[in-house]
C-alpha positions, 0 to 999 in steps of 0.5 A: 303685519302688511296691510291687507287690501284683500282681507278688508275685500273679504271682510266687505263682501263675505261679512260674518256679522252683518245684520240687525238684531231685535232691540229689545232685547239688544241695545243699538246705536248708530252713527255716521262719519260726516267726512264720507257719509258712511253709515253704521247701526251696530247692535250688541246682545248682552246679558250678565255683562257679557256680550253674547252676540254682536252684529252692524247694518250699514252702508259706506265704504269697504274700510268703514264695513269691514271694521265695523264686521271685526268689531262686531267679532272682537265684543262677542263672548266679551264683558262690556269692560272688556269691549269698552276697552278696546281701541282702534288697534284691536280692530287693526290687528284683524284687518291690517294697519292702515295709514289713512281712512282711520276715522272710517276703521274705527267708526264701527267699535265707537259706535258699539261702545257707545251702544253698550255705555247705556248698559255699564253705567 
């Protein structure tokens, strides 16, 4: 797959996911890449250890929204094991490779794992 400047373009500014969701009954967690500055809170709705709606708030970089708006969509309708097993590539898959800005690519999916570790331990 080429890389795909215009679908991060449309991700960024027609996000699918963007929003917050109620905590409770949601879990969160939020983070923020010390190199950019860019910011993510993402929030997953969970029951019977499946994900059933997932969402991100933020603000930061066009590579660091987008992903975070592609991880939100990979975690729904997914167990947490299945979530937690996701990496950077999944998140790539749907945006295209990149060859640089990756910790920002993958700022969104760490965030939600962590978020969602509270519930699988």
């Amino acid at each position: 797959m080429q890389p795909s400047a215009e679908a991060i373009l449309d991700r960024y500014e027609h996000p699918l996911h963007r929003g917050p969701l109620a905590t409770p009954p949601a879990v969160s967690a939020s983070a923020t890449n010390p190199r950019c500055g860019d910011e993510v809170h993402m929030y997953a709705e969970v029951s019977n250890g499946c994900v059933l709606r997932a969402s991100f708030d933020g603000a930061g970089c066009t590579v660091s929204q987008a992903a975070a708006d592609v991880a939100a969509e990979l975690a729904e309708g997914h167990t947490l094991a299945e979530v937690l097993r996701l990496d950077l590539s999944d998140v790539l898959a749907s945006l295209g490779p990149l060859r640089t800005r990756l910790d920002c690519a993958a700022l969104g999916l760490l965030t939600l794992q962590r978020a969602l570790v509270q519930l699988h331990a």
